[in-house]
PDB file of N, CA, C and O in Angstrom:
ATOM      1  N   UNK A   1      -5.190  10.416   1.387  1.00  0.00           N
ATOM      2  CA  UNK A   1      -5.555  11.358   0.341  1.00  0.00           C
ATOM      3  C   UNK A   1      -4.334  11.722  -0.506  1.00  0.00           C
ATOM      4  O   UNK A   1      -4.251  11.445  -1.703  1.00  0.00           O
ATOM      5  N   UNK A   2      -3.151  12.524   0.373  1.00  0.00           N
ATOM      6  CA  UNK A   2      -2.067  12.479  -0.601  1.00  0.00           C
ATOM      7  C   UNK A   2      -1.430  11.834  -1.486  1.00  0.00           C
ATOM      8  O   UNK A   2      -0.877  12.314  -2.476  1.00  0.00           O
ATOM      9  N   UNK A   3      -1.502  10.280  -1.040  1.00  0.00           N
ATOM     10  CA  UNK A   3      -0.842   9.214  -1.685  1.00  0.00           C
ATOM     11  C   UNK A   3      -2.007   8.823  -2.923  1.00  0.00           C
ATOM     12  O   UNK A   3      -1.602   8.538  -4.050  1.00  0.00           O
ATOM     13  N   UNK A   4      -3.296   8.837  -2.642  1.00  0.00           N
ATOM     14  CA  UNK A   4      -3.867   8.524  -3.850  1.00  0.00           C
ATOM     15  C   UNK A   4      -4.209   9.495  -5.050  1.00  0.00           C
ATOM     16  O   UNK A   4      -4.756   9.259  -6.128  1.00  0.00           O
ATOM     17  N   UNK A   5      -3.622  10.865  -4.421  1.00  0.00           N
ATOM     18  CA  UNK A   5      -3.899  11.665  -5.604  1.00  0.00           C
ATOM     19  C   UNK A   5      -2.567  12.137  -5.733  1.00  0.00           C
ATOM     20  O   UNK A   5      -2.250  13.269  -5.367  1.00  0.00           O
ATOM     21  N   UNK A   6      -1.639  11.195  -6.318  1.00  0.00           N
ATOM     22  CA  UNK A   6      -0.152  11.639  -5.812  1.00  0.00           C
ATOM     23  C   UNK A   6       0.715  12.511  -5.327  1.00  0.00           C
ATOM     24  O   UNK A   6       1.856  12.672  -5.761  1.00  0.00           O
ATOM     25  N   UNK A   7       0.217  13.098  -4.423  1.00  0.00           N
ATOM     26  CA  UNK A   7       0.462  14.553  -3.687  1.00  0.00           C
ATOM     27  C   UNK A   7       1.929  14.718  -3.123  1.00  0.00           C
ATOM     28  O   UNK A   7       2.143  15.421  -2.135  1.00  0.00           O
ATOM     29  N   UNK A   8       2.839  14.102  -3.731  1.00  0.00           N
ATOM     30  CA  UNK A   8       4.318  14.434  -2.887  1.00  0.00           C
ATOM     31  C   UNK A   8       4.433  15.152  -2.025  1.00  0.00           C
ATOM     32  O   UNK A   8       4.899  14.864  -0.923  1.00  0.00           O
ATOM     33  N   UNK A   9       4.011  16.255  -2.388  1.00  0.00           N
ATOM     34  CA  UNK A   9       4.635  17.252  -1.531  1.00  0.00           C
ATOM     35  C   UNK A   9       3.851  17.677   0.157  1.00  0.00           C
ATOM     36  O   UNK A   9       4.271  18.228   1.174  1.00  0.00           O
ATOM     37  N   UNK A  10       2.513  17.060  -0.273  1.00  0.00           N
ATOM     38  CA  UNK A  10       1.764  17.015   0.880  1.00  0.00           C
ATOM     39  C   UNK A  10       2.011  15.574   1.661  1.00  0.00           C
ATOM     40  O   UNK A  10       2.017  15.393   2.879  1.00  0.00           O
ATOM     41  N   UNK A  11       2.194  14.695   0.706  1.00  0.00           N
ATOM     42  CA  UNK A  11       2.555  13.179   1.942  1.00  0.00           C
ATOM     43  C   UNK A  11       3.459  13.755   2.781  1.00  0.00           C
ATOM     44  O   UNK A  11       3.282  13.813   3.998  1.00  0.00           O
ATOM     45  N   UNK A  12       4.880  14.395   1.947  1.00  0.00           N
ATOM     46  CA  UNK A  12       6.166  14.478   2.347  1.00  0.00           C
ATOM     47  C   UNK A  12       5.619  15.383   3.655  1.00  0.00           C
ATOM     48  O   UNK A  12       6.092  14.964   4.711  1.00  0.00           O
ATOM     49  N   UNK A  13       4.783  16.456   3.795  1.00  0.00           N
ATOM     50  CA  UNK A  13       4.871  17.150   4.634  1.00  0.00           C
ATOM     51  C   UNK A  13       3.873  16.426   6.512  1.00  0.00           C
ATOM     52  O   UNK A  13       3.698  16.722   7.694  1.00  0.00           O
ATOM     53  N   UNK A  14       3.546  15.348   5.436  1.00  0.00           N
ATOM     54  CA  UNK A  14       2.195  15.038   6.877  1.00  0.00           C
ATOM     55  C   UNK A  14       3.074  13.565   7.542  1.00  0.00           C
ATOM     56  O   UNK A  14       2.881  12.947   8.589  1.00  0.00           O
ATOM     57  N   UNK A  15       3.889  13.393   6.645  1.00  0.00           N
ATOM     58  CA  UNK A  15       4.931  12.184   7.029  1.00  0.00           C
ATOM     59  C   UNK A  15       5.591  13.339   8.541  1.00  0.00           C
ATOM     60  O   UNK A  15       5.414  13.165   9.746  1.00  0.00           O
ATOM     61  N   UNK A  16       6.229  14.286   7.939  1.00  0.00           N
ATOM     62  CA  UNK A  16       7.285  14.840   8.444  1.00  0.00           C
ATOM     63  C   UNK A  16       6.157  15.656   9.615  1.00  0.00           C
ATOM     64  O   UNK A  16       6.576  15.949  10.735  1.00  0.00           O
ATOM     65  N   UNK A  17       5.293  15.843   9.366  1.00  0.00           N
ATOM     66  CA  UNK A  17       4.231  16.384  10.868  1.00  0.00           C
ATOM     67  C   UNK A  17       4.283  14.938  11.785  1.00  0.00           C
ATOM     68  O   UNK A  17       4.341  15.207  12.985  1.00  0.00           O
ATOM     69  N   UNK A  18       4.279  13.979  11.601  1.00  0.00           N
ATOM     70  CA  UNK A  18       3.875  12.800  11.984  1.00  0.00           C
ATOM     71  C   UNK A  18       5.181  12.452  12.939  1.00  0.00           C
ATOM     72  O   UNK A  18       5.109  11.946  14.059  1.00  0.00           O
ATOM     73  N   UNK A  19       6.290  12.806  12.304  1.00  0.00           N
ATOM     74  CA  UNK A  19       7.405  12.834  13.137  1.00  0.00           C
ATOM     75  C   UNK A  19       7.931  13.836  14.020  1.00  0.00           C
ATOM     76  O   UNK A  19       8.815  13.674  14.861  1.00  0.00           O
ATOM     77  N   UNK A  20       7.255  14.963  13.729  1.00  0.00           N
ATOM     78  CA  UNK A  20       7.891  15.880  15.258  1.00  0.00           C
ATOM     79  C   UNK A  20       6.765  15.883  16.459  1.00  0.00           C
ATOM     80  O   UNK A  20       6.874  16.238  17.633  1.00  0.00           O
ATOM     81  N   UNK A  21       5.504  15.291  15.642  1.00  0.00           N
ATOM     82  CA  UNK A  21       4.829  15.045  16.884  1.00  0.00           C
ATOM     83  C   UNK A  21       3.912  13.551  16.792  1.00  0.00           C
ATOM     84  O   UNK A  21       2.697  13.381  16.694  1.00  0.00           O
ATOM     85  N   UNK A  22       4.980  12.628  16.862  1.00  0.00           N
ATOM     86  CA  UNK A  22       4.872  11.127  16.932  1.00  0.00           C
ATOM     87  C   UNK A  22       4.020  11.143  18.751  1.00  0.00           C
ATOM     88  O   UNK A  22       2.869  10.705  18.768  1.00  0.00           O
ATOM     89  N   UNK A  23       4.426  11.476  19.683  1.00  0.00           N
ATOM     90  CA  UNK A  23       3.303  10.587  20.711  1.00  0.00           C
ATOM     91  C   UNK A  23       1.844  11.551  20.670  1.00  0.00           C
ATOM     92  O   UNK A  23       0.828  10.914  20.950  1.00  0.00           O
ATOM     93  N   UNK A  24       1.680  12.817  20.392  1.00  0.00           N
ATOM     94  CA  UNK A  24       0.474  12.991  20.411  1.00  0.00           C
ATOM     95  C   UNK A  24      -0.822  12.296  19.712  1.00  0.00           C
ATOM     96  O   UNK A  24      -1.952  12.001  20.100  1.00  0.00           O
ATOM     97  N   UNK A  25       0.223  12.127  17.932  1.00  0.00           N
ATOM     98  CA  UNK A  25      -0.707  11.262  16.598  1.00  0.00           C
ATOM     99  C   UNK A  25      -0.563   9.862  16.953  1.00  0.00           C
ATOM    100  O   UNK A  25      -1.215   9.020  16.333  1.00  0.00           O
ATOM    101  N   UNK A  26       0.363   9.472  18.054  1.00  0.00           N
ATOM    102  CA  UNK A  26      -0.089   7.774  18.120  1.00  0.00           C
ATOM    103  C   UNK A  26      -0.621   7.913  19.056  1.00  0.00           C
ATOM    104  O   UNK A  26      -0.444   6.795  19.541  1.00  0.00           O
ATOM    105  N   UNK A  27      -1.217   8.471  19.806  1.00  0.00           N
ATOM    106  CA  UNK A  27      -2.110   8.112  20.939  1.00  0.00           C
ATOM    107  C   UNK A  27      -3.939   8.798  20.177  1.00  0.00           C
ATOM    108  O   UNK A  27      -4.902   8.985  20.921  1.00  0.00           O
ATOM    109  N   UNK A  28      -3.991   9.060  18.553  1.00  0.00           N
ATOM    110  CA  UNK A  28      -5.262   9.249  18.309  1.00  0.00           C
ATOM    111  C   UNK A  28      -5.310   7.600  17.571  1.00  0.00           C
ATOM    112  O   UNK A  28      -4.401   6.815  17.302  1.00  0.00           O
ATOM    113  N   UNK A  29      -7.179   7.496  17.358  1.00  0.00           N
ATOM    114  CA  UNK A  29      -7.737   6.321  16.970  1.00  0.00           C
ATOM    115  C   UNK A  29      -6.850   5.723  15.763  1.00  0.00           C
ATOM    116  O   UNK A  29      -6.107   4.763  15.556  1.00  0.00           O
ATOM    117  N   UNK A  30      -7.453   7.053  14.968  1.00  0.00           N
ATOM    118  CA  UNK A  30      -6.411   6.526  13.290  1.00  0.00           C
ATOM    119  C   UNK A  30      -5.296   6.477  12.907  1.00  0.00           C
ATOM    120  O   UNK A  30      -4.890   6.256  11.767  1.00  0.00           O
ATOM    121  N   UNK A  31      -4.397   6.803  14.387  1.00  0.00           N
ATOM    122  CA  UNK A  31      -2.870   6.267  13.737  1.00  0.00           C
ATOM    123  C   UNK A  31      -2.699   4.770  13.167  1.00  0.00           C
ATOM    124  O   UNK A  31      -2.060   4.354  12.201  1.00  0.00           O
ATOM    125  N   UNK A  32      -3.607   4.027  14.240  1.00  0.00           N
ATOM    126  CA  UNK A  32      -3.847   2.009  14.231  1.00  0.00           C
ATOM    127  C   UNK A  32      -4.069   1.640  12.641  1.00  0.00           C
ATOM    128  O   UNK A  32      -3.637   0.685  11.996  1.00  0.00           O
ATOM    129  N   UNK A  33      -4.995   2.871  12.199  1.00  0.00           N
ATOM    130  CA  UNK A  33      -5.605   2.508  10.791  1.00  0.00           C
ATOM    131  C   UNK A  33      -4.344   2.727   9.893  1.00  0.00           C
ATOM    132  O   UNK A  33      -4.670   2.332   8.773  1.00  0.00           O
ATOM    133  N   UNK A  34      -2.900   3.228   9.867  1.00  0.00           N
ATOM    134  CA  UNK A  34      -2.179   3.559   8.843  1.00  0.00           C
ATOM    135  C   UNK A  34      -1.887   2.203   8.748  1.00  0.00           C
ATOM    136  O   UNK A  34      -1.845   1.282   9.563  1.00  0.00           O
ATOM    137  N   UNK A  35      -1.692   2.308   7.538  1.00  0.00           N
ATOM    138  CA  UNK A  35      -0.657   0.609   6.842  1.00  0.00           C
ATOM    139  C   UNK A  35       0.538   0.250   7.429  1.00  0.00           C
ATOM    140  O   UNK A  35       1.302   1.117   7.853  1.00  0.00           O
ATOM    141  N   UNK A  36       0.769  -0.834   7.497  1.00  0.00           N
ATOM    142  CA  UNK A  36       2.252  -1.222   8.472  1.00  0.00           C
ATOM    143  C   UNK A  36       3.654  -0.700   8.077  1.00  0.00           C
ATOM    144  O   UNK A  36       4.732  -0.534   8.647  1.00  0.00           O
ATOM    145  N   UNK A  37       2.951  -0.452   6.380  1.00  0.00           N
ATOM    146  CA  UNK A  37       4.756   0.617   6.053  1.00  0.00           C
ATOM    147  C   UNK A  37       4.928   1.615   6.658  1.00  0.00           C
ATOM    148  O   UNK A  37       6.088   1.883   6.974  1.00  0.00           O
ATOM    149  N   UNK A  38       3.887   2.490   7.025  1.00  0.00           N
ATOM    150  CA  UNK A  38       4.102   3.512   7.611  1.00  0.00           C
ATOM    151  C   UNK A  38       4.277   3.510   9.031  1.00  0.00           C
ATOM    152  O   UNK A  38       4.488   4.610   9.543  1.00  0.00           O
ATOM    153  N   UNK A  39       4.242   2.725   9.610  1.00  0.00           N
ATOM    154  CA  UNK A  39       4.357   2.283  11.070  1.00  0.00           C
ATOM    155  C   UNK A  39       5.649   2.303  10.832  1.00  0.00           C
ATOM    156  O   UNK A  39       6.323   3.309  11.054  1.00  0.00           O
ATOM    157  N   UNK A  40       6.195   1.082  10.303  1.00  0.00           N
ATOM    158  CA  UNK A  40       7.213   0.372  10.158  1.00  0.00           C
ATOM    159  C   UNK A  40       8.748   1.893   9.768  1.00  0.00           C
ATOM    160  O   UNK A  40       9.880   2.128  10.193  1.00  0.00           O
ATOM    161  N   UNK A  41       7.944   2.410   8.917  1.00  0.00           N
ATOM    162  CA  UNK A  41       8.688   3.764   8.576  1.00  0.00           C
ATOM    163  C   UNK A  41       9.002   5.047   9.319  1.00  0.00           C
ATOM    164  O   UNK A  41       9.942   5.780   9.011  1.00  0.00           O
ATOM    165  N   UNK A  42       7.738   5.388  10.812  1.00  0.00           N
ATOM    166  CA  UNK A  42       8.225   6.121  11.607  1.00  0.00           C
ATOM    167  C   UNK A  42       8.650   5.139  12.735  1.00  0.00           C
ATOM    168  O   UNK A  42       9.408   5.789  13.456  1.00  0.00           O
ATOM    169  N   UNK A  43       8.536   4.050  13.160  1.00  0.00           N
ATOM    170  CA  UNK A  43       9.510   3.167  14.335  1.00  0.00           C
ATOM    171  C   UNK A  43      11.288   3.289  13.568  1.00  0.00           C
ATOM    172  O   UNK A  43      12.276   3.412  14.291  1.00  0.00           O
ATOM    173  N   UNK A  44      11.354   3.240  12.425  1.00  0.00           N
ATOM    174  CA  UNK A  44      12.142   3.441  11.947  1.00  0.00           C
ATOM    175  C   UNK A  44      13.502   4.465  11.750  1.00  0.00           C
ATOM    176  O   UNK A  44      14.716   4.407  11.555  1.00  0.00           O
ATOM    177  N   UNK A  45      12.461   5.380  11.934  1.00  0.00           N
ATOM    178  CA  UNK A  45      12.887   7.301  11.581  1.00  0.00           C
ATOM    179  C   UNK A  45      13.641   7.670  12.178  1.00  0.00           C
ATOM    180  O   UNK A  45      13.463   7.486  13.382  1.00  0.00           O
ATOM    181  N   UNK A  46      15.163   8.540  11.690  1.00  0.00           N
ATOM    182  CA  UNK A  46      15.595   8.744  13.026  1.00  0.00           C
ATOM    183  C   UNK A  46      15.648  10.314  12.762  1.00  0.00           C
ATOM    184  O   UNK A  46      16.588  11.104  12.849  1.00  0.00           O
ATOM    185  N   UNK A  47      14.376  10.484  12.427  1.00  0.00           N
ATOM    186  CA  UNK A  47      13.794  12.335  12.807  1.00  0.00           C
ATOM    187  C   UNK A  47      12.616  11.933  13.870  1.00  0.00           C
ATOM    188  O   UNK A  47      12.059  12.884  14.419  1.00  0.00           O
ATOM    189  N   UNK A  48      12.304  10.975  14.116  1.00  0.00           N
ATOM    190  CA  UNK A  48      10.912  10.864  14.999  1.00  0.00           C
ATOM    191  C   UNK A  48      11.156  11.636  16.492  1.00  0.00           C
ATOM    192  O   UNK A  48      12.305  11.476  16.905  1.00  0.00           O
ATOM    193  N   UNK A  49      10.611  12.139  17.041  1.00  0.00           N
ATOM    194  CA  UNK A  49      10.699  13.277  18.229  1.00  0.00           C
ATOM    195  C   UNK A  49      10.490  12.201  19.075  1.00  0.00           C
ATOM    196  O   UNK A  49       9.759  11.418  18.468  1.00  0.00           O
ATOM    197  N   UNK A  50      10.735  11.812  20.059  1.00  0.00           N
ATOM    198  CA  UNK A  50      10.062  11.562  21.144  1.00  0.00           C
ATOM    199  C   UNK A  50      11.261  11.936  22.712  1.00  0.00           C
ATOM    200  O   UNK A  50      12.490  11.872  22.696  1.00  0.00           O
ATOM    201  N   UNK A  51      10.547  12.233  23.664  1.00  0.00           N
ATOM    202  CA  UNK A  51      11.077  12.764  24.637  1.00  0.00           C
ATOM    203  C   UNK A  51      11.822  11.571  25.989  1.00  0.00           C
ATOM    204  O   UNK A  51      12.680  11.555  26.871  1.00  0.00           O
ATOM    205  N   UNK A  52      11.125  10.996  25.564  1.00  0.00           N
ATOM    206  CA  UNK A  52      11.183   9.518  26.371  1.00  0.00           C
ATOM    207  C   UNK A  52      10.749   8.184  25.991  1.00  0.00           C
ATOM    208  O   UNK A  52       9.645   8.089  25.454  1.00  0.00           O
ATOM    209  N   UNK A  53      11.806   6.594  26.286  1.00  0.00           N
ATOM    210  CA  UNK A  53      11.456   5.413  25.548  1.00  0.00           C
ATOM    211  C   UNK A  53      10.057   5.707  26.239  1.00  0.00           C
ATOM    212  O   UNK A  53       9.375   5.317  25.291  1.00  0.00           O
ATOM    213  N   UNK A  54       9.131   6.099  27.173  1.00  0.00           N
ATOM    214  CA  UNK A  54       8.170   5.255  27.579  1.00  0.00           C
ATOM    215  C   UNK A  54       6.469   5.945  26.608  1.00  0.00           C
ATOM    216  O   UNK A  54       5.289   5.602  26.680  1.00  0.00           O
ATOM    217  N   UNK A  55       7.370   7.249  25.607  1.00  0.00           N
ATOM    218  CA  UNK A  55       5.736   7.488  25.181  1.00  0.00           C
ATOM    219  C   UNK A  55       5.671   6.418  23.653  1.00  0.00           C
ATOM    220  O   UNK A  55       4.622   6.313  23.017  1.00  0.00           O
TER     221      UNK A  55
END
């Protein structure tokens, strides 16, 4: 939604939700459905939270 109604300020903020709580949102259905940039962009991140390599 943000990205197609060019919402900066809301991508910027659901990007940045996405990274302090990366294993809860990858363990729902529709994380699979994001596009591979965005995959590619929080494997990437080095704000992404995670507590341990194994979540």
């Amino acid at each position: 939604y943000a990205e197609a109604h060019n919402k900066l300020e809301l991508m910027q903020t659901a990007l940045r939700f996405i990274e302090l709580n990366f294993p809860k949102v990858a363990q729902e259905e529709e994380f699979l459905d994001l596009p591979k940039e965005y995959l590619i962009h929080f494997l990437m991140s080095e704000y992404i939270h995670i507590d341990t390599e194994f979540q």
